[in-house]
C-alpha positions in Angstrom: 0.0 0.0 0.0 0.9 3.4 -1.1 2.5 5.6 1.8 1.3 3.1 4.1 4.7 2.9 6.2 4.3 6.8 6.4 1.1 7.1 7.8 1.9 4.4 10.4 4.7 6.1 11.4 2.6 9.7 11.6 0.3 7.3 13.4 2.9 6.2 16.1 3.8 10.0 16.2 0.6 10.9 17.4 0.1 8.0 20.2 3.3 9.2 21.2 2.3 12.6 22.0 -1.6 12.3 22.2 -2.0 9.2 24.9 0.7 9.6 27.5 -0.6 12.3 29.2 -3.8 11.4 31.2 -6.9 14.4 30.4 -7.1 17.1 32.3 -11.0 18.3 33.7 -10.8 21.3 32.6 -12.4 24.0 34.9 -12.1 26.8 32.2 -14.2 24.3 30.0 -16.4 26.2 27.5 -17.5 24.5 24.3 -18.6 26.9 21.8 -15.5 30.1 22.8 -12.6 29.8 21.0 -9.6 29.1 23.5 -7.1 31.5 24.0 -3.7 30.6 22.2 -0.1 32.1 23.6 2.8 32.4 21.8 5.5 30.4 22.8 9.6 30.2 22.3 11.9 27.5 22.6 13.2 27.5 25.4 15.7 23.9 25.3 13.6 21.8 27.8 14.7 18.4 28.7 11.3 17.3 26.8 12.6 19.2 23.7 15.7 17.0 23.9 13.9 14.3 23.4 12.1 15.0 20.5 13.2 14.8 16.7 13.9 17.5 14.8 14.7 16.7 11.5 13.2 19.3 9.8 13.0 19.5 5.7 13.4 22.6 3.8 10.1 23.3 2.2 11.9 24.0 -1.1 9.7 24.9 -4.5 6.6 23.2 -4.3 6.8 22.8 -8.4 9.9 21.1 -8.0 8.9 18.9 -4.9 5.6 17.8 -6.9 7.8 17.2 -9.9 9.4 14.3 -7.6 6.8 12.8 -6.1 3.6 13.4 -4.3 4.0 16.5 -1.9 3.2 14.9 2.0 2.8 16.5 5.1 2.8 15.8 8.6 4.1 16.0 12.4 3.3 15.7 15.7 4.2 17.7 18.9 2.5 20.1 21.7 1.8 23.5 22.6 0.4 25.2 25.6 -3.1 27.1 26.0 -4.0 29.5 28.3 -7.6 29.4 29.0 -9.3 31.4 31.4 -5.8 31.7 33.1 -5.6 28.2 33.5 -2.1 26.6 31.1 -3.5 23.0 29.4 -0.9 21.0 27.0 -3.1 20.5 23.9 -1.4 17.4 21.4 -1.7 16.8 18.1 -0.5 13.8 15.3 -1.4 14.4 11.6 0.1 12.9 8.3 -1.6 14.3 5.3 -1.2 12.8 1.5 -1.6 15.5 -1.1 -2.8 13.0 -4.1 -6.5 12.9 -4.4 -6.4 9.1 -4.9 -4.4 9.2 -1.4 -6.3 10.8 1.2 -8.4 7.8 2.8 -4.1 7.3 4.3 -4.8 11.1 6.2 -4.9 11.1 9.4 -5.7 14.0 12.0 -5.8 13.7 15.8 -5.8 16.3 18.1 -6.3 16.2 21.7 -7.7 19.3 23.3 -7.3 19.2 26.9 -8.3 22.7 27.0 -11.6 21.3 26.4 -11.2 17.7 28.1 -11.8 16.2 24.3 -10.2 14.7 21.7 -10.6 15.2 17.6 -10.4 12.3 15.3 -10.6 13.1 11.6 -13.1 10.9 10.0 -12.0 11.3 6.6 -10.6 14.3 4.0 -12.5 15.6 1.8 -9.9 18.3 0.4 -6.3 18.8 0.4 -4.4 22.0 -1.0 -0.8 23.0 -0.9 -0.2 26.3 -1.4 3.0 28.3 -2.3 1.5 31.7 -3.9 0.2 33.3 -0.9 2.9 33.9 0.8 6.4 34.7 -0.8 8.8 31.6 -0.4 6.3 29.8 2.2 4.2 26.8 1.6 1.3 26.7 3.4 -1.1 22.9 3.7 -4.7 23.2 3.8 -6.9 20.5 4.7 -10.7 20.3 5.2 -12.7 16.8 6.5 -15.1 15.6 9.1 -14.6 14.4 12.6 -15.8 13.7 16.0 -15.0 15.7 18.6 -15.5 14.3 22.1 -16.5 11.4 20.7 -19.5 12.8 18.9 -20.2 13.5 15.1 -21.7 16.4 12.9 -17.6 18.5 13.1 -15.9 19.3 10.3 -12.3 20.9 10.6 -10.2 22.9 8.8 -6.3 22.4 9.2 -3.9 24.6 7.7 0.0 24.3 8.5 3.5 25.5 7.8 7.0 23.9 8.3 8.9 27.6 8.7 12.3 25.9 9.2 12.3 24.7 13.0 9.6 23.7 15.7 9.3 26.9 16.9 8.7 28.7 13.7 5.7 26.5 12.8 2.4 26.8 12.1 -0.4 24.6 13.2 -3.8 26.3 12.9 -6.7 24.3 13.7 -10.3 25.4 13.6 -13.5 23.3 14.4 -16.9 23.8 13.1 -20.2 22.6 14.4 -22.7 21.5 11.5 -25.6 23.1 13.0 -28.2 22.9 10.3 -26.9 19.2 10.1 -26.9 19.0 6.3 -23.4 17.3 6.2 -22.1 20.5 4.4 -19.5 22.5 5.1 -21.6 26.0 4.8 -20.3 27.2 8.5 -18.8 30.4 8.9 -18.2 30.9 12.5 -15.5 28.0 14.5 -16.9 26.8 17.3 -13.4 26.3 18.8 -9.9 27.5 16.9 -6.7 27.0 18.2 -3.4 28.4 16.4 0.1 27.7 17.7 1.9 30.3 15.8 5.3 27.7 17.0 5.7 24.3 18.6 6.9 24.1 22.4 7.5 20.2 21.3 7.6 18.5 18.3 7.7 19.4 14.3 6.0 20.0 11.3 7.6 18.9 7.5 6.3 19.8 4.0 7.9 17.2 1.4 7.9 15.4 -1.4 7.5 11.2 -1.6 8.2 9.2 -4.0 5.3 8.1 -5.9 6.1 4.5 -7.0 7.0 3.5 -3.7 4.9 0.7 -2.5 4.9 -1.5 0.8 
């Protein structure tokens, strides 16, 4: 299976950051406010030590494509203060940028700001884009989920690999289908979180070699 060694590795990413730590109740719990996100640094924790950081130059996404099927994915942490309360939201997600490719996507994202967890049901649209913003590619990626273990979310996932963990983007906004119509129509997130830099973990932006097979 195409990419399948990838995603099980993006997988094991995500387990490794998303199931260690136990919840957290969280007192500042408010479904339906967006949480507010803080800007962090690195600062060369012990837990930093300990994770990869083998990052990938983003490159020409032409020239990337022209090589292979662009992919995208990471794991790693970041903090949210919420209602002045710090929580250690988590998040694993490999994306496949060929259309015949994205049932191997995965997205999970553990919100402990909000004492739930998102798992991407599937992807219904994948876009990498490199015109926006000069000498940047940016990954856009739109699907269903549950969130807290319930259906009718769809998400909208955008990130950046801006050389190191603490240069990257992982912007992640949630969206209740309230006329429950199973189309994306929303225009308001019901929760959005954006971690403008990682405190743990990394994001990459690359290319993979489209006739490998497993």
């Amino acid at each position: 299976m195409r990419y399948a060694l990838i995603a099980l590795m993006a997988i094991l990413i995500a387990c490794a950051f998303v199931l260690p730590a136990a919840p957290v109740n969280s007192l500042g719990k408010s479904i339906g406010l967006g949480s507010d996100s803080k800007q962090v640094k690195d600062h060369g924790s012990d837990h930093d030590n300990e994770v990869m950081e083998n990052e990938k130059d983003t490159g020409d996404i032409e020239e990337m494509g022209a090589n292979g099927t662009l992919l995208a994915g990471g794991g790693g942490w970041n903090s949210v203060n919420m209602s002045g309360s710090i929580y250690k939201n988590t998040f694993g997600v490999f994306i496949d940028g060929d259309s015949g490719n994205w049932s191997y996507s995965s997205l999970v994202f553990q919100a402990r700001d909000q004492d739930s967890t998102l798992h991407a049901l599937n992807f219904t649209n994948v876009v990498f884009d490199n015109t926006s913003v000069a000498n940047m590619t940016y990954v856009h990626a739109w699907g269903w989920a549950t969130f807290d273990d319930t259906q009718g979310f769809w998400f909208h996932l955008v990130l950046m690999d801006n050389g190191s963990r603490s240069n990257d983007l992982f912007d992640l906004a949630l969206y209740k289908d309230t006329n429950k119509n199973w189309i994306m129509d929303e225009t308001t997130p019901l929760l959005h979180w954006v971690f403008t830099g990682l405190e743990g973990g990394n994001i990459w932006i690359g290319a993979g070699n489209q006739d490998s097979e497993i």
